[in-house]
C-alpha positions in Angstrom: -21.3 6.1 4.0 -22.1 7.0 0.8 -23.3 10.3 1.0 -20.1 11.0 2.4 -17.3 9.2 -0.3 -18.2 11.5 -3.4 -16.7 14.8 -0.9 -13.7 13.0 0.6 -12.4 11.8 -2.6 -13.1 15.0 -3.9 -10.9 16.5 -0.9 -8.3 14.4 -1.1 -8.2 14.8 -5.0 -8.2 19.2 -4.1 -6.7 19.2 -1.0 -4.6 22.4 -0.6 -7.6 24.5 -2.2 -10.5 22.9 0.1 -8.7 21.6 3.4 -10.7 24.1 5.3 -14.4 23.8 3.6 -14.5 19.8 2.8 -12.8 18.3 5.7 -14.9 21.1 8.2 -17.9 19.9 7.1 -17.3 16.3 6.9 -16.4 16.5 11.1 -19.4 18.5 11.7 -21.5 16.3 9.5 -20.3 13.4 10.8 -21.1 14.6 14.8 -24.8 15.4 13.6 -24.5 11.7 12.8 -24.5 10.7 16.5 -28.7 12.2 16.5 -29.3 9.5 13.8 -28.5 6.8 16.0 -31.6 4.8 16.5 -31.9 3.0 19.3 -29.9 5.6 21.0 -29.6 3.7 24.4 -29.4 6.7 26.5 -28.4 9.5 23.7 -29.7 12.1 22.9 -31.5 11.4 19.0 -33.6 13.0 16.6 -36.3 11.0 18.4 -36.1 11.9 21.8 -33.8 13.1 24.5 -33.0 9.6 26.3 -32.0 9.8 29.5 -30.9 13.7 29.4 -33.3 15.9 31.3 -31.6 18.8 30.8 -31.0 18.8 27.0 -32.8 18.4 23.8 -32.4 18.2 20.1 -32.3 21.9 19.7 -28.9 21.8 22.3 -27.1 19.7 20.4 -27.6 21.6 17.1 -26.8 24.8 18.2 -23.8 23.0 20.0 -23.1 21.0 16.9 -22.9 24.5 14.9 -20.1 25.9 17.2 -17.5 23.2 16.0 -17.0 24.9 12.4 -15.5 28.0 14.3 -13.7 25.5 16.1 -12.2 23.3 13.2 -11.3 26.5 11.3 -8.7 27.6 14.5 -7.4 24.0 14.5 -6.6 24.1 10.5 -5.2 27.7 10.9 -3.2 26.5 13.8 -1.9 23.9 12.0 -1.3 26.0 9.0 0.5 28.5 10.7 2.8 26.4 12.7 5.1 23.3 11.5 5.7 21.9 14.9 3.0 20.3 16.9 2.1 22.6 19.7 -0.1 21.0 22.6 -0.5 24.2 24.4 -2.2 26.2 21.8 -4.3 23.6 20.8 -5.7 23.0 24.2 -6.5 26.6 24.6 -8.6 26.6 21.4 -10.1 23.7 23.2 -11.2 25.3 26.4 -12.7 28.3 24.1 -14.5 25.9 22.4 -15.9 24.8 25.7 -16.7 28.5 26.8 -18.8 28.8 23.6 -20.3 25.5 23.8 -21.5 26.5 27.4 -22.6 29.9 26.1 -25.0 29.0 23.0 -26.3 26.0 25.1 -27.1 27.9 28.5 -24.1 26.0 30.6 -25.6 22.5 29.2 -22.5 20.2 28.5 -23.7 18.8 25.1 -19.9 17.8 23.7 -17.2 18.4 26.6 -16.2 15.3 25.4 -16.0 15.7 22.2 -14.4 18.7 22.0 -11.2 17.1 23.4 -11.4 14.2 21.4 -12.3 15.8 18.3 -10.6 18.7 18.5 -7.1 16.1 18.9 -8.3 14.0 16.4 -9.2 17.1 13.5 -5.8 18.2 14.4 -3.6 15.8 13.7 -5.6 14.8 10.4 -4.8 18.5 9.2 -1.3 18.9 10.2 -0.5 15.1 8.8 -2.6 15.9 5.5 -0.8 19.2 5.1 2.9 18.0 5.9 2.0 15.0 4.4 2.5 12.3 7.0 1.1 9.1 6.6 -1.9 7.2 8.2 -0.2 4.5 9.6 1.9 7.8 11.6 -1.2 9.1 13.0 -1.0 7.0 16.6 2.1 7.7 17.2 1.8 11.3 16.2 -0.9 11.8 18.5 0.9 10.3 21.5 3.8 12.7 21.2 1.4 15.7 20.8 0.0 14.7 23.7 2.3 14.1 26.3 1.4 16.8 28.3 -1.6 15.3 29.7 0.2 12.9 31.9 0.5 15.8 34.3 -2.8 16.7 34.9 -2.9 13.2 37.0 -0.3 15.0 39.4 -3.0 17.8 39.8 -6.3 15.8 40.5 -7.7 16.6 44.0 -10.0 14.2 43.6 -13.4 16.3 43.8 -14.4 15.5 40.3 -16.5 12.2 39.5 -13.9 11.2 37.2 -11.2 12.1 39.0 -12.7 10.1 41.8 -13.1 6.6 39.1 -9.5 7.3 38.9 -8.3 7.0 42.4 -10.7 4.1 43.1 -10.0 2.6 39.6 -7.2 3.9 37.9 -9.4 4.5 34.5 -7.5 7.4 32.9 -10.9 7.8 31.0 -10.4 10.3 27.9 -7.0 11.5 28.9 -6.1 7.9 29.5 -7.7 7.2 25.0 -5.5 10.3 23.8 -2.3 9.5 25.8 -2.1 6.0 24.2 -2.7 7.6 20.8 -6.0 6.1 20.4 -5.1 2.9 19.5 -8.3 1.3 20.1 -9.6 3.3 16.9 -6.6 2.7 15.0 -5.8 -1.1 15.6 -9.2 -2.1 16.3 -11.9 -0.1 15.9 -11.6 0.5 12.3 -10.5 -3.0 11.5 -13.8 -3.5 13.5 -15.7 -1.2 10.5 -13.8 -3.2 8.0 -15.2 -6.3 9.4 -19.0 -5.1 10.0 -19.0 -4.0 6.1 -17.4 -7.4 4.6 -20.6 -9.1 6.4 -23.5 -6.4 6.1 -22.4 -4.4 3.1 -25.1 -2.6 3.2 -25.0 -0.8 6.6 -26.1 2.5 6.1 -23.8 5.5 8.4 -26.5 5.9 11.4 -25.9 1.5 11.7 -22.3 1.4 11.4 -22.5 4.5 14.3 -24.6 2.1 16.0 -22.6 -0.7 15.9 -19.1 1.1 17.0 -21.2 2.5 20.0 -21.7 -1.4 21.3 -18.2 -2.1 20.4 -16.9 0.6 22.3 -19.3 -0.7 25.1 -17.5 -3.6 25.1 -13.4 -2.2 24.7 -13.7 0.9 27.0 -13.7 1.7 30.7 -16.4 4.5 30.0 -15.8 6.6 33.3 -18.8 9.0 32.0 -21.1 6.0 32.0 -19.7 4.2 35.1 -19.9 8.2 37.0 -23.9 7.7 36.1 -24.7 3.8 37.1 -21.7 2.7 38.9 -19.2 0.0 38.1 -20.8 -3.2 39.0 -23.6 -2.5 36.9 -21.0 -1.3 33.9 -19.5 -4.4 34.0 -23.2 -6.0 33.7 -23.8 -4.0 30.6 -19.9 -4.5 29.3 -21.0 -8.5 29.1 -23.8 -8.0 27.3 -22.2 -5.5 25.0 -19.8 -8.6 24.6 -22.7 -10.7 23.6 -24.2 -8.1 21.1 -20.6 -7.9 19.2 -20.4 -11.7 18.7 -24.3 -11.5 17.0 -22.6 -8.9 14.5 -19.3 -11.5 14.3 -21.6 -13.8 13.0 -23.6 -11.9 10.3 -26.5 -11.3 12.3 -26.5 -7.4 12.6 -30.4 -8.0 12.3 -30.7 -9.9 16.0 -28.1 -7.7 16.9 -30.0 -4.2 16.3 -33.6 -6.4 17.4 -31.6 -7.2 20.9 -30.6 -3.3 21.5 -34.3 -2.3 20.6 -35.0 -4.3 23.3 -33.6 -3.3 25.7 -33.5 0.5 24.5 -36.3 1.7 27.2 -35.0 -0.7 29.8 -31.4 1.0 29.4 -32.3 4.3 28.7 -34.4 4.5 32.4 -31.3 3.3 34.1 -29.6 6.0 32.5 -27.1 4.0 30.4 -25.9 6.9 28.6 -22.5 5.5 27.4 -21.1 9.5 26.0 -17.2 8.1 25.9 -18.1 5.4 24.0 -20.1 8.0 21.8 -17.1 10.3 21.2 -14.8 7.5 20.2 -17.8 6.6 17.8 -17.8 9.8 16.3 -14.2 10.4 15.6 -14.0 6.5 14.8 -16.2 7.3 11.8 -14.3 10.4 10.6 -10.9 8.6 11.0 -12.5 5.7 9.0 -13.4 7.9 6.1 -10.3 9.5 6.0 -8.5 6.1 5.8 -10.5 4.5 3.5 -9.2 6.9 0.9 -6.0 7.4 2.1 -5.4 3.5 1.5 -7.4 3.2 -1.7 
């Protein structure tokens, strides 16, 4: 966390003359973050490529590079036009996928992220820029996004996640965006909050850590159940559950021992948990960007 305060208060201090530079590289700093992770359950980290046979380090860099040209048409879209537009924004999305796909040989390193993010980097420039307050952000989001709730009327059910839904009703990332993210606003930064005021210490790759098991624990991950099913989901939900509670009580050290124990065990089951690793990511930039917005 450190590494990245001296910028953001600098931003925040500058922000018409360096919205585009400071807060760019923050996101794409902060999604290089994810590689730090370590034990990355079934991630792919600067130590290996967990349970992904088709990707490596090198994938996610060179995917990791393509978000600056996608951050720069979010903040000139949301320069350009006062009203929130949905529409234009999803279209810079699905470029963002095309060239995602392109520098990484059709490997989906971020598909994820790139809707989460790209929503999330959005509304932090258009509120910062109009001046809209934090506590605004949900509710700004869930307006913005409204146009989602038709894509359920389109499903024909070939998709894995369009099948969880039918069988489940998880709305999965749609299902995040269209409540406005309140899991990150009302508890997963309080959750950050709380992790600091016991382990002060906690360096950016730990707290990422940490919101990853949390996330575990809070979300209907459709990405992870589509890999290991859901009764073995819910298996790894309870112990998630009991992880949190070691962090609750100030032990973040039998908390991290635990997850290293059960890192190769997890990672050859394929417990790749990529929604809970998106909402991670943009839990962390959010965080930052409150943390001196309420300071």
């Amino acid at each position: 966390m450190e590494l990245l305060k001296p910028k953001i208060k600098y931003l925040f201090n500058f922000w018409l003359n360096y919205t585009k530079k400071e807060l760019i590289e923050i996101a794409v700093k902060i999604i290089e973050l994810e590689l730090s992770c370590n034990p990355a359950l079934g991630l792919v980290s600067f130590k290996n490529s967990g349970c992904h046979l088709d990707m490596n380090i090198k994938n996610f860099l060179d995917s990791k590079n393509t978000f600056y040209i996608y951050f720069q048409e979010i903040t000139l879209l949301a320069k350009k036009e006062k009203k929130l537009n949905f529409i234009k924004l999803r279209n810079i999305g699905l470029k963002q996928e095309k060239r995602m796909f392109h520098i990484t040989k059709n490997i989906n390193t971020h598909k994820g992220l790139v809707f989460s993010f790209g929503i999330i980097f959005y509304i932090a420039i258009y509120s910062l820029i109009y001046k809209i307050s934090f506590d605004s952000w949900s509710n700004l989001i869930q307006n913005l996004v409204k146009p989602l709730e038709k894509d359920f009327l389109k499903f024909n059910y070939q998709t894995k996640g369009e099948k969880i839904f039918k069988k489940y009703h998880f709305k999965g990332a749609r299902g995040e965006a269209l409540e406005g993210y309140k899991k990150i606003f009302k508890k997963g930064i309080p959750f950050i909050e709380k992790c600091l005021k016991n382990e002060p210490y906690l360096k950016e790759n730990e707290i990422y850590l940490c919101l990853l098991i949390f996330y575990l624990k809070e979300i209907n991950d459709t990405t992870l159940i589509s890999k290991i099913g859901y009764d073995k989901f819910i298996k790894i939900k309870k112990k998630a559950n009991i992880l949190i509670n070691f962090l609750l009580k100030k032990k973040f050290d039998l908390f991290k021992q635990e997850i290293i124990n059960k890192n190769e065990s997890w990672k050859k089951k394929k417990i790749s948990p990529g929604g809970c690793a998106d909402l991670s990511v943009v839990t962390l930039f959010l965080f930052f960007l409150y943390s001196f917005n309420t300071n």
